[in-house]
C-alpha positions as CSV (number, residue, x, y, z in Angstrom):
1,X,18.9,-9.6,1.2
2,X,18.7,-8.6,5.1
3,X,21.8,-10.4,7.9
4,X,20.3,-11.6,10.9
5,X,22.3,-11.6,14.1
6,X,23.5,-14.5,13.9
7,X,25.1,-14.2,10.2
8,X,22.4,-16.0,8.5
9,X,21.4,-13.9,5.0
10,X,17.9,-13.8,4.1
11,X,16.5,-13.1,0.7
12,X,14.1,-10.0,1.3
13,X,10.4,-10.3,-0.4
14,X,9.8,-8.9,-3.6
15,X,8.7,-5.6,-3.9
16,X,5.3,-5.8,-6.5
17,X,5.4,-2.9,-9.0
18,X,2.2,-2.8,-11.2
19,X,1.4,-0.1,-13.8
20,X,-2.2,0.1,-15.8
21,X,-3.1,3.0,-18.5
22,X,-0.3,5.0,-20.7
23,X,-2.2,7.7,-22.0
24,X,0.1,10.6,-22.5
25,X,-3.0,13.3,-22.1
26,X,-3.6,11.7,-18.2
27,X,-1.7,12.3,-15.1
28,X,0.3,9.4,-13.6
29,X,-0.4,8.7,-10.4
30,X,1.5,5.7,-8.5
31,X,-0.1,4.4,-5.6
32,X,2.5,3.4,-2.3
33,X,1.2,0.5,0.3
34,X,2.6,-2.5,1.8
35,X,1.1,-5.8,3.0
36,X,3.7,-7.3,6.2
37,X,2.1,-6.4,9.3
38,X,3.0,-6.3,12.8
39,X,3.3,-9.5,14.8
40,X,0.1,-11.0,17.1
41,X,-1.4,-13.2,18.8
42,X,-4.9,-13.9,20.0
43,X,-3.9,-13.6,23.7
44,X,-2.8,-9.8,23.1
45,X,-7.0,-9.3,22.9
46,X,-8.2,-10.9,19.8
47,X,-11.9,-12.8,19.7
48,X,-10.6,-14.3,16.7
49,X,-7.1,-16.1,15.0
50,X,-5.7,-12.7,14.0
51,X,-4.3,-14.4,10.9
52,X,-7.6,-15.2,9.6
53,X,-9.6,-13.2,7.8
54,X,-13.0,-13.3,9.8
55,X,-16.4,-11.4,9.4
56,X,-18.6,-10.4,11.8
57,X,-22.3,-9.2,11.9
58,X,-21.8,-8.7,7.8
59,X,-25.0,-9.6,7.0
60,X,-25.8,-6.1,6.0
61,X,-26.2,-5.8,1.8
62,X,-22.5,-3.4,1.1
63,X,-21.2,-3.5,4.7
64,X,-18.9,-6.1,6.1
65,X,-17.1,-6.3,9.1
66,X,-13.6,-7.9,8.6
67,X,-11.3,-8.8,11.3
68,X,-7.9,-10.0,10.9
69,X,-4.1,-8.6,11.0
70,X,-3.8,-6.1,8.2
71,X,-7.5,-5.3,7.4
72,X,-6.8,-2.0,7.7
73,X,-2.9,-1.3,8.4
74,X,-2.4,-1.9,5.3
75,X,-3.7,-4.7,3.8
76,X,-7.0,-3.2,3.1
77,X,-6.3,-0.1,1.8
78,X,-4.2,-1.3,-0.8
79,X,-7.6,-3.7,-1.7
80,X,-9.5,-1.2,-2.0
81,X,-7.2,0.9,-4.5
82,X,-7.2,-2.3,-6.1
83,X,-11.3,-2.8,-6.0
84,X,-11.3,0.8,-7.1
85,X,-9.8,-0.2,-10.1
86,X,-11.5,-3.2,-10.8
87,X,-15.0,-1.6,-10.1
88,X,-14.2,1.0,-13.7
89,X,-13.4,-1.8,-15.7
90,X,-16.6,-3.5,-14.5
91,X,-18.4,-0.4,-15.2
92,X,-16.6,0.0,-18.8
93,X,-15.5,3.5,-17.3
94,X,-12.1,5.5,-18.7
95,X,-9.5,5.6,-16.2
96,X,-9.1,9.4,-15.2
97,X,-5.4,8.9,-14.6
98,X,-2.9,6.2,-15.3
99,X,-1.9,4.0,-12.2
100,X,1.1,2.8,-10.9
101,X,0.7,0.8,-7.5
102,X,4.4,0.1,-5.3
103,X,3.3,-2.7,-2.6
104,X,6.3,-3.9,-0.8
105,X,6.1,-6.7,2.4
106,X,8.4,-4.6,4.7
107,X,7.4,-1.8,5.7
108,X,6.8,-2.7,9.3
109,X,10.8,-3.3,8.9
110,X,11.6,0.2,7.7
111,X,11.4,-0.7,4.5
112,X,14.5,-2.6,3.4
113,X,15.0,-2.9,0.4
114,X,12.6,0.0,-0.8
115,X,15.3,3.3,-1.1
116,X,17.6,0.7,-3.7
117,X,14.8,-0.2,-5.9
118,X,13.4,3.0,-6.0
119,X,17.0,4.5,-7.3
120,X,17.3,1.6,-9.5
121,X,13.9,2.3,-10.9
122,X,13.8,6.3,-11.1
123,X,14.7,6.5,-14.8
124,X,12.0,3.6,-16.0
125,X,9.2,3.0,-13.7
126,X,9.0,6.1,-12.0
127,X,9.9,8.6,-14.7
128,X,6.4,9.4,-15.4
129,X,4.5,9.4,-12.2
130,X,3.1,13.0,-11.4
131,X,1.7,12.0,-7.8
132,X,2.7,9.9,-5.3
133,X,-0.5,8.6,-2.9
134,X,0.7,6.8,0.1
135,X,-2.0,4.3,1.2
136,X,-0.8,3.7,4.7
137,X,-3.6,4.7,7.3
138,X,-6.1,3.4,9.1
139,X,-9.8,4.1,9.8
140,X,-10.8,6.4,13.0
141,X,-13.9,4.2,13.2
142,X,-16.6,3.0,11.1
143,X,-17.6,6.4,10.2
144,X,-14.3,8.4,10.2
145,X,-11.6,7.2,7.9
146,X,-8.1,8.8,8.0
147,X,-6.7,11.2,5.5
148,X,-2.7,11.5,4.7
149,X,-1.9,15.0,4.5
150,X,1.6,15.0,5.6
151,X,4.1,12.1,6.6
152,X,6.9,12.7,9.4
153,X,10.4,12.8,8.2
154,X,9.4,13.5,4.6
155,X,10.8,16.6,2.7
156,X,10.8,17.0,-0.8
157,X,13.2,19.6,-2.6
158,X,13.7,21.5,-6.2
159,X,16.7,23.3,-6.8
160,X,18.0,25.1,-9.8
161,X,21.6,26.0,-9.8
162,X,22.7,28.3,-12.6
């Protein structure tokens, strides 16, 4: 639960945690986005409600153009890891790794919440995940998408004391 300033205590949104595959022979890998977004309205430069999923000039056969709050911070990427999975169980395909997916609904509120559960969940849920994707990024343009290869603030550490 989160205070607000006037005392009032709010119950904070569930964090989704979602596993598929436990083969023992594949890599785990667990998948990190969120789904909250950052407040808007159509005067700050929108042609359209920016709580509305809209599409424009999609009349191509695969490509759609999708405007609304979250298509791609982060709404949309987490789709598409979703749609990823879906499309090899269409296809009848083995899954190359076993996924675990973490989608929380505040991030864009530094996450609170997030650091407990993942503590709480570190010897269950997590005890088996060999990679860590975060799925928060945007697209450069239509042609350019963004690649994580580093997040500010994050350090990760191994040390054996004898």
């Amino acid at each position: 639960s989160s205070q607000l300033p006037d005392g009032q205590v709010l119950p904070l949104p569930s964090v989704i945690l979602g596993e598929l595959g436990k083969d023992p022979q594949s890599p785990t890998v667990c998948f990190y986005g969120h789904v909250d977004v950052q407040p808007a309205k159509k005067e700050d430069g929108w042609n359209t409600d920016p709580y509305t999923l809209t599409e424009i000039d999609g009349v191509h056969l695969f490509i759609r153009n999708l405007y609304g709050r979250g298509a791609t911070d982060n709404k949309g990427p987490v789709l598409a890891w979703i749609n990823a999975v879906e499309t090899f169980r269409a296809l009848k395909l083995a899954m190359p790794v076993n996924f675990k997916f973490v989608i929380e609904g505040m991030e864009e509120a530094g996450s609170l919440g997030l650091e407990k559960l993942l503590e709480e969940e570190s010897q269950s849920f997590f005890s088996d995940v060999d990679y860590i994707v975060i799925s928060d990024n945007l697209w450069l343009s239509s042609k350019k998408p963004a690649l994580t290869y580093g997040s500010r603030g994050n350090a990760c550490f191994f040390v054996e004391v004898k």
